[in-house]
N, C-alpha and C positions, 0 to 999 in steps of 0.2 A: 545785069545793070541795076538790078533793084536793091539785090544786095550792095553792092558799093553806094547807093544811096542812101541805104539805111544807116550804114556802117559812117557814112561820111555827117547825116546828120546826128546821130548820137555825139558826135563831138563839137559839134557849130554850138556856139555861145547859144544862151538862152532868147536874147533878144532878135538874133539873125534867124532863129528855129522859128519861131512867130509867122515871120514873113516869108514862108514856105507857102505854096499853095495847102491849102486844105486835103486837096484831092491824090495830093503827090505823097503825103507825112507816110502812111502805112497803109498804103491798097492791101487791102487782103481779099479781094475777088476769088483767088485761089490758089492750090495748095503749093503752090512756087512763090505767093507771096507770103504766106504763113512761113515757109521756109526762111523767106529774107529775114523776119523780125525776129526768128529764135537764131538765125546767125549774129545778127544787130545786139541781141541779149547776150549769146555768146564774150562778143566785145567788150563788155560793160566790165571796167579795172577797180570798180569800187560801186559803194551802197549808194552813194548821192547820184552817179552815173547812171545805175539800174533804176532810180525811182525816176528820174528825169523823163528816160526811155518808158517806162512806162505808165507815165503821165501820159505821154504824145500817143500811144497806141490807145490809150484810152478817148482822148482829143477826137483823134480818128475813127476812131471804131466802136466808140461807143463801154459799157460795162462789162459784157457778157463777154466771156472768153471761150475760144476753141479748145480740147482735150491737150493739144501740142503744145500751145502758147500757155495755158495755163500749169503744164506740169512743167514747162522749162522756170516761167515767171516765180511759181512754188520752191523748186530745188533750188534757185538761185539766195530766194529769201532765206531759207531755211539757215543759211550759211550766218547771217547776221542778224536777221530781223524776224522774229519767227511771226509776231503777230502780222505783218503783211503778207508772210504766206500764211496767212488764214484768211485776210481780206482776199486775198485771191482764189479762196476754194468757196466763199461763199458767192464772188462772180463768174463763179465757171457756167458753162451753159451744159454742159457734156459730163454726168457725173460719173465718176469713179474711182474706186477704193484704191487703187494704186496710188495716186495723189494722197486722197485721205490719213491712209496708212502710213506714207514717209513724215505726214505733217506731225502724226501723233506719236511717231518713234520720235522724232527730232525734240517733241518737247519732254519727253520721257526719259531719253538720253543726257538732259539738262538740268533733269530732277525739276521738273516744272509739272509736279503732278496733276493739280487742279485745272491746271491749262490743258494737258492731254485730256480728262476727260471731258471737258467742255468742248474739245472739237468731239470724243466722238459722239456727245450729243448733237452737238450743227450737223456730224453725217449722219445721223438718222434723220434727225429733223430734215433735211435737206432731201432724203430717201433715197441715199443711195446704202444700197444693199453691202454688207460687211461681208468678207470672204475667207479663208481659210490663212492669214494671214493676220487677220485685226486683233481678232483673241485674244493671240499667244504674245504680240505684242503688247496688248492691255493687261496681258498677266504679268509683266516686270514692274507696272504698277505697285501690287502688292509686297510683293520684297523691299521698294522703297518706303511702305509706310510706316511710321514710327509705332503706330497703333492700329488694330484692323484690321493687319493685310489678311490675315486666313478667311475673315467674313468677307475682302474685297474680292478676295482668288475664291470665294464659296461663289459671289456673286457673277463674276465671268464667267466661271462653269455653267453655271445654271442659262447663264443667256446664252450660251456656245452651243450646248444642249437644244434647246430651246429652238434654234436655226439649224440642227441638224448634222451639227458637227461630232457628235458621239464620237462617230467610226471613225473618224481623223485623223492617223496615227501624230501627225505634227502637232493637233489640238491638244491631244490627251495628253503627248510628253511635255509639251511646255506647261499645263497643268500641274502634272508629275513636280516637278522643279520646283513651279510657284507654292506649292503645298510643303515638299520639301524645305524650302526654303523661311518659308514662315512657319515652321515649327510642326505642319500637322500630318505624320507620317502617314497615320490611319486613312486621312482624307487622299492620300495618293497613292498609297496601300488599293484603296476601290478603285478609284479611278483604273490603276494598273491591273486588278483583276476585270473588270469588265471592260476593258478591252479585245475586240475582238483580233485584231493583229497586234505582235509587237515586235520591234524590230530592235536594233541594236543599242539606239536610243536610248529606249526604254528600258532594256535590262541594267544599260550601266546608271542611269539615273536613281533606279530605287539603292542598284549598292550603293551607290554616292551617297544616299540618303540614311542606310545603316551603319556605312560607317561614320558619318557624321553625328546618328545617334549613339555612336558607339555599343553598337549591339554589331562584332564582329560575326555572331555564329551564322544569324539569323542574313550576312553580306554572304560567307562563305554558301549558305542555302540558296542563295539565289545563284550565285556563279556554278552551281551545279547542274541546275534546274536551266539555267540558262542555256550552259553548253548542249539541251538536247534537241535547243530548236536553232540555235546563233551561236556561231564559233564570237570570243572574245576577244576584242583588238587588245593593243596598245591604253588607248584609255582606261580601259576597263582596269586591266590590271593593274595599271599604274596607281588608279583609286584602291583595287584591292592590297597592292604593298603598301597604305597606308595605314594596313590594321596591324602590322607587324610589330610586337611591342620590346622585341629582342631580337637577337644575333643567331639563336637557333630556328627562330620564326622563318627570318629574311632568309637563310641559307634552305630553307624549307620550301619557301614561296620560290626560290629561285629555280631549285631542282622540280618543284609540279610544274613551272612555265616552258623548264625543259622537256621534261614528262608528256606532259599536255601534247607535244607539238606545234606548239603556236609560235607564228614565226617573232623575234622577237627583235623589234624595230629597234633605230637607235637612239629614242627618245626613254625607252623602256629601258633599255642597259643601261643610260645616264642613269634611272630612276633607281634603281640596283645599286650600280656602283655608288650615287652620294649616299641611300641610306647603308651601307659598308661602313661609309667615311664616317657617317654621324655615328657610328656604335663606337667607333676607333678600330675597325679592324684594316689594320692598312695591308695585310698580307693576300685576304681577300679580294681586296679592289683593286692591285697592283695584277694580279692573275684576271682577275673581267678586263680590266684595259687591256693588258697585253692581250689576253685572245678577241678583243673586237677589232674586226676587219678595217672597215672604216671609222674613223673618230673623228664626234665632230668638235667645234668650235667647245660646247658644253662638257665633253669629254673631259678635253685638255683642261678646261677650268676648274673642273671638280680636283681632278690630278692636283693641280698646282694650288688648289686651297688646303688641300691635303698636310702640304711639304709647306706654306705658309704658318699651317695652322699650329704645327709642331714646329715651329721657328730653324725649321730645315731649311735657310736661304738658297744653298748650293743647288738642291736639287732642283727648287723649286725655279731658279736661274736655268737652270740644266734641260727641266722640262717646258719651260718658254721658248727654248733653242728649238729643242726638238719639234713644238710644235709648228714655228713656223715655215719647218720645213715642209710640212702638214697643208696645215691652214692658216689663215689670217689672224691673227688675236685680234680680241676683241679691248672693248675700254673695259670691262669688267676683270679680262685678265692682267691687266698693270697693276688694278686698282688691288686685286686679291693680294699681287705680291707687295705691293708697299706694304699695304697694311699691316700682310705679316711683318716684315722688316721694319716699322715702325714701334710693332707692338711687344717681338722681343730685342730691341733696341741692337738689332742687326742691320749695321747700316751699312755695310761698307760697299753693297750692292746698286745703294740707292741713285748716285748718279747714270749707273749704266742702266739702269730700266727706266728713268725718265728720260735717256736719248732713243733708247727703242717708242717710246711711247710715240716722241717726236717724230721719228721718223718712219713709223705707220701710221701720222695723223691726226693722234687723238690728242685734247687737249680740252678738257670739259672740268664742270666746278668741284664733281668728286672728284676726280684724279689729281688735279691740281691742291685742292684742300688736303688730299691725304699725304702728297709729295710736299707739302709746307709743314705742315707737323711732323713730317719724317725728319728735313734737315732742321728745323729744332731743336727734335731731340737728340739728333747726331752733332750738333756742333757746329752745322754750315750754317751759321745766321746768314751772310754774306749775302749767300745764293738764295736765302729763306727770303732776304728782302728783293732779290731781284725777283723773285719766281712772286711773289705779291704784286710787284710793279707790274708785270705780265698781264697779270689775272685779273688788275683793273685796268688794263689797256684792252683789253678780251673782253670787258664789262661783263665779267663773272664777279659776283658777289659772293665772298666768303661767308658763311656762319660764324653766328659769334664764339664759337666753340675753335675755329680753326682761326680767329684773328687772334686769340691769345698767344697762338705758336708765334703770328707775328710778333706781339707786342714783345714776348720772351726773347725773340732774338734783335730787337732794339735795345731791350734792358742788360741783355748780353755784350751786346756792343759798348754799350753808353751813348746810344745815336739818338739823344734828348729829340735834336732838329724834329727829325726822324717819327719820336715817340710823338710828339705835337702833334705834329700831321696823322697821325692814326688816331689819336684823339679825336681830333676835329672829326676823320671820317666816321669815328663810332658815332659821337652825338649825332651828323647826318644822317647818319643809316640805322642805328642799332639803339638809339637810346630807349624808346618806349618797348622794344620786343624782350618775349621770355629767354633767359637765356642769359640779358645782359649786364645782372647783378655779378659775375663770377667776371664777365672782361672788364668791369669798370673797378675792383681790386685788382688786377690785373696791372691795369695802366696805372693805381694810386702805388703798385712799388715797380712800376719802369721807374716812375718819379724820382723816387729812393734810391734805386741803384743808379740814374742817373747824375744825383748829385744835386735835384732840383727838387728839396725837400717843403719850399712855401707853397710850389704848385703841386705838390702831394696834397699838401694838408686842403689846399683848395679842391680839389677834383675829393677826399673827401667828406668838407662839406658840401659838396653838391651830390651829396648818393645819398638821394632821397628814404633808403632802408638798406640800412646798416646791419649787415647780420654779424656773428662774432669772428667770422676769419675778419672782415673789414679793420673791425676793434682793432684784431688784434698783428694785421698789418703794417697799422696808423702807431700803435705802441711801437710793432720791429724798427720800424723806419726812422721816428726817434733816436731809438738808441742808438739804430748804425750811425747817425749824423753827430752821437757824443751830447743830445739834448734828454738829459736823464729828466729833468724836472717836468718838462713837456710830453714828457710818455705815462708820466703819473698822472699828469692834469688830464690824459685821455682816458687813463686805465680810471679816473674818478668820474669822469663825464659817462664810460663807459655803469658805472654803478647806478647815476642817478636815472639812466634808461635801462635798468634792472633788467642788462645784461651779463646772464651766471655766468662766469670766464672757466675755460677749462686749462688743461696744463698747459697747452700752448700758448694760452696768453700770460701765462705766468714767467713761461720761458722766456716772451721777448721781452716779459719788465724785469725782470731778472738780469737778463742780458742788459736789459737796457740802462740800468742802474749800476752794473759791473764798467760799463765805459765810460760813464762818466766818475766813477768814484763815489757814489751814495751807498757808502756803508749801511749805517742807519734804518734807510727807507729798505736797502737788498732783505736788509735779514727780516724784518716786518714784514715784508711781504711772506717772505717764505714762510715766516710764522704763519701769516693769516691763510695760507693754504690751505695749510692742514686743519687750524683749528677753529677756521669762518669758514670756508668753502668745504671744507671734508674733502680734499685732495690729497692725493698723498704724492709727495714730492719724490720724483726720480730722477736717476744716475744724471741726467743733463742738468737739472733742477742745483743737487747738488753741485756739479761741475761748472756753474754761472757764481757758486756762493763763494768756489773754493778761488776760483779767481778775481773776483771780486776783494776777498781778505788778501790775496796776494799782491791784488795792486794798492792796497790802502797799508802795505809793509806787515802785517799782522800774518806771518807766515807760517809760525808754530801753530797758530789756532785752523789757519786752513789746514795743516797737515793733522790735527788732533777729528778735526770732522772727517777726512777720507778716512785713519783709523777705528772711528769707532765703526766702521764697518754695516751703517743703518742700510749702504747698498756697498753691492759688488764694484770695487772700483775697477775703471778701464786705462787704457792708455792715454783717453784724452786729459780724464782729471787729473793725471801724474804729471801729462806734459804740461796741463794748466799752474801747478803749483812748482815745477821745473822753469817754464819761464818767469816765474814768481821770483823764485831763489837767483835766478840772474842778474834779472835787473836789480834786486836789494844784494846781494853778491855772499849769497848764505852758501858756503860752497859743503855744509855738510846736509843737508837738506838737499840741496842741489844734487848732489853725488849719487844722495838714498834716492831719489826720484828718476834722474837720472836710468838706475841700475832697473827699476820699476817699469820703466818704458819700455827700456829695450829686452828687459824679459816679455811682456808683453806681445810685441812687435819687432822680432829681431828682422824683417825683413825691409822697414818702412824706410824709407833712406832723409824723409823729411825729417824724424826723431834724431838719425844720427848726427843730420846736418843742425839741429837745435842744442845736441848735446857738446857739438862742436864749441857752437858759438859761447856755449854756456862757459866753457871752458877758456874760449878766447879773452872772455871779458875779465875772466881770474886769473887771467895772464898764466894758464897752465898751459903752455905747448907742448911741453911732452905727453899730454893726455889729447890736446886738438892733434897732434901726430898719430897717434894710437888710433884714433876715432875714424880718420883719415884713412889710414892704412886698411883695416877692418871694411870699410866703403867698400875700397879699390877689389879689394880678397874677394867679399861678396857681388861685385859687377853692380852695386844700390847708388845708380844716379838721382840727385832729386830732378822732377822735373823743372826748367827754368820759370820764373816769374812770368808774366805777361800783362799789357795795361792795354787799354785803348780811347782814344783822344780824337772825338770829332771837332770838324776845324772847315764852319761854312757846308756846313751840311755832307761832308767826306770824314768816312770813320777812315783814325790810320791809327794801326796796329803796331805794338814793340812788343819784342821778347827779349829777354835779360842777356845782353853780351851782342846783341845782331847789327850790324852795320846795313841792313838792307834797305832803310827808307832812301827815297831819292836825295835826301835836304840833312842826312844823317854827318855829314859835315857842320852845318849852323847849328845842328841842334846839339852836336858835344861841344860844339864851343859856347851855346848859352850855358850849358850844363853848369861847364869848368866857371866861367863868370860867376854864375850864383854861386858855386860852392866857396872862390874866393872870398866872394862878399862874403857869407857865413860865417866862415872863417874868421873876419876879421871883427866882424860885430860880437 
């Protein structure tokens, strides 16, 4: 009955809790009612409900607390409010260190150092006695302190001492640790010699500590020394293969564990087989998995980082199969095989391990973020932008590192709508963090390749520091738009913030001068490369000049620059100065260039089909037949065009010749319309 009272008044309004008798709120007469009020606390769904309830226990009963009610009233706080569980250790009536102790872990665990030691001065002060337990928690004190801790871990020693804790095997090893840990070997060196027992603890703690100093001899001396009093687990050794600095070591260390006799767990054969993997011996760690019995989850992942890591997709597919015939996969194991598949741009795996993923459950912001920069870089923007809609429907927050795959597969698209709305949510999310200089170039050429070139230039001026990809993205964007004078007024804007440009900013004002026709300004520039900047201009550099003179009809002099041979010409400068000789219809130039390409590249079929055209426009068909035939001989299709056109917030896709749109009837018959019109104007 008391209980259901208790429990029924923790939830009465404040006002209706008043008008409770006095007598009724919390009898603690005895240990059945003490019982009711840590069941009543029990109940408490939140921090305002726990202090409420223990207002009224106080109403009632005054300050002083029982050992039971205080260490339930303690744990509870420790959860939210650490200073109320100190209010409550200094109302306790009944002292002891087991309260004390959880109070000064919890604020130690919080990095609230100064607050740990201030209780455990309230427990002395208070006089209760410190146990074989306070110590060794007061000694992670020292590991957090930025300055001090060896004289903080000198001073806990001394006071552990001091009460008698010498012999304390648990004393001395968290000592060990705390000494280790802030640097002072010597000082855990003694402690571990006067020791009068040691246990297993302790022998792996000092290795821990030599091979951290990397003094391997003097690790190998103690695991000797050790084994004549304490056989070596698992830990131990697992510490000791981290002194292994080669392939001969580790096969070394392997054969003494076998040597040894010690049984070798299978946390220890993971620890074997990935350092195998980390040297690159895959022939060795393929013979450890096959002979271990059981494998677990960690097994199968070293395995399959293995076959990731050398852009072995199959296998690595292969040994996912296998394992879940095993065990479970983990989120670590999808995450290992995108990765791979993302990193050597092996994708064609990628949707069927994001349906495995699904279909054991997992769906968290690594795996997600690593499955969005996979179909980016594979070409599936579609799914790139569904699998985003996901991830904020899931209130997973991407890194700014992983929104650029998105923004790549809007500017891929042309899904401007699209590109806005991720705008919007960077300035929401991402504007002031590290990171967000590289997505906000980014979004200023979705802009570009959108086609929405004044909110390029907006988004930016609003990029508070401009470094020179920025310059020199604001130049590209320019030129692709055919605004040759507006990429000079940046590439000058660029100067008066005595930003050096390197060649790539020279490319895109090169370029960017080549499409509008700024003879003139192209070749000054180029000049000042070399002889203001100390640049020295290459084959691309060239290759923006050569076309450039071929669109401004100056086609002998493009052709007299690839000859003089300042660089090794390729096939794109010949096909540049090939589409030069077409459209001016130089068909002897055309022919030699022509001949140049396809020595080059007799394979590319996009050359042949240019040489075609080149041909067509000279009205030579018996050479566009020739050109044709030779295609067909070699199996050299070009691949078709392809555009894409958002229409209300829907990207819809064409590829050159396809009838597949739903609406692909209205839209050949606008076609045909405008081309009449043309026609006739």
């Amino acid at each position: 009955m008391v209980s259901l009272f208790v429990t029924s008044v923790i939830y009465l309004p404040h006002r209706l809790r008043l008008l409770i008798p006095h007598h009724l709120r919390f009898p603690l007469s005895s240990s059945d009612s003490a019982a009711a009020v840590i069941y009543g606390l029990n109940s408490c769904r939140n921090l305002q409900i726990l202090k409420q309830t223990h207002a009224l226990f106080i109403v009632s009963n005054g300050q002083e607390h029982g050992f039971d009610v205080a260490s339930k009233l303690a744990s509870l706080y420790i959860i939210n409010d650490l200073s109320s569980s100190v209010s409550v250790l200094k109302d306790t009536k009944e002292p002891n260190s087991f309260i004390w102790n959880a109070v000064i872990k919890a604020h130690i665990n919080s990095r609230l150092v100064e607050s740990a030691f201030f209780v455990f001065k309230l427990m002395r002060k208070k006089g209760v006695s410190c146990d074989g337990y306070t110590f060794p928690i007061l000694s992670k004190v020292a590991v957090l302190l930025e300055s001090g801790g060896t004289c903080f871990a000198g001073m806990i020693h001394c006071m552990g001492m001091r009460m008698g804790f010498q012999s304390d095997v648990y004393f001395c090893n968290t000592m060990i640790e705390a000494y280790m840990k802030t640097g002072c070997f010597w000082n855990a060196l003694k402690v571990f010699d006067e020791m009068p027992s040691r246990d297993l603890v302790s022998w792996t703690s000092m290795i821990s500590g030599c091979v951290s100093e990397g003094n391997t001899s003097r690790a190998f001396g103690f695991l000797n020394e050790m084994r004549r009093e304490v056989e070596p687990n698992e830990v131990t050794l697992i510490v000791m293969l981290q002194t292994c600095p080669s392939v001969l070591e580790v096969r070394q260390f392997h054969g003494y564990v076998i040597k040894c006799g010690s049984s070798i767990d299978q946390s220890l054969k993971n620890s074997i087989l990935k350092k195998y993997i980390d040297f690159g011996i895959a022939n060795d760690s393929r013979v450890l998995f096959g002979e271990t019995g059981s494998r677990d989850v960690v097994s199968w992942n070293i395995m399959i980082h293995l076959y990731s890591s050398k852009g072995n997709s199959t296998k690595a597919i292969d040994c996912l199969n296998k394992m879940m015939c095993e065990v479970k996969p983990s989120i670590e194991t999808f995450t290992l095989i995108i990765s791979g598949l993302g990193e050597f741009e092996n994708h064609s795996h990628g949707k069927q391990v994001h349906c495995l993923a699904l279909k054991s459950g997992f769906f968290d912001d690594i795996l997600s973020t690593c499955l969005l920069d996979l179909y980016a870089k594979s070409g599936y923007f579609e799914e790139a932008i569904e699998l985003f809609k996901q991830m904020l429907a899931a209130k997973v927050k991407p890194e700014p590192e992983n929104m650029r795959s998105f923004v790549v597969a809007c500017m891929h698209l042309g899904a401007l709508r699209l590109g806005k709305a991720v705008h919007g949510y960077f300035i929401r999310n991402y504007f002031s963090e590290e990171g967000a200089r590289s997505l906000e170039t980014s979004i200023l050429n979705m802009y570009v390749k959108c086609g929405d070139i004044f909110s390029a230039r907006n988004c930016f001026n609003k990029i508070l520091v401009k470094d020179l990809v920025t310059w020199s993205s604001m130049i590209e964007g320019y030129g692709t738009h055919g605004l040759g004078f507006e990429a000079l007024q940046v590439f000058d804007e660029m100067m008066v913030e005595n930003i050096k440009p390197n060649s790539i900013t020279f490319l895109s004002l090169l370029s960017a001068c080549s499409h509008s026709g700024l003879l003139h300004e192209g070749c000054e520039a180029l000049n000042s490369m070399k002889w203001k900047f100390g640049i020295e201009p290459e084959l691309d550099h060239y290759t923006c000049v050569v076309d450039l003179l071929g669109r401004s009809g100056k086609i002998k002099e493009a052709l007299s620059i690839i000859l003089k041979k300042v660089v090794i010409p390729d096939s794109k400068i010949w096909s540049a100065l090939l589409s030069a000789a077409r459209v001016h219809e130089d068909r002897k130039i055309g022919a030699y260039a022509a001949e140049k390409v396809l020595g080059l590249e007799s394979d590319n079929a996009g050359y042949y089909t240019l040489c075609s055209n080149v041909n067509a426009s000279l009205k030579r068909w018996d050479e566009v037949e020739e050109v044709r035939s030779v295609m067909k001989e070699m199996n050299l299709v070009k691949c078709p065009g392809w555009s894409c056109l958002e229409v209300k917030g829907v990207v819809h896709g064409f590829v050159s010749g396809d009838r597949l749109h739903c609406r692909v009837d209205e839209i050949y018959a606008m076609l045909e319309c405008l081309n009449r019109n043309g026609l006739e104007v």
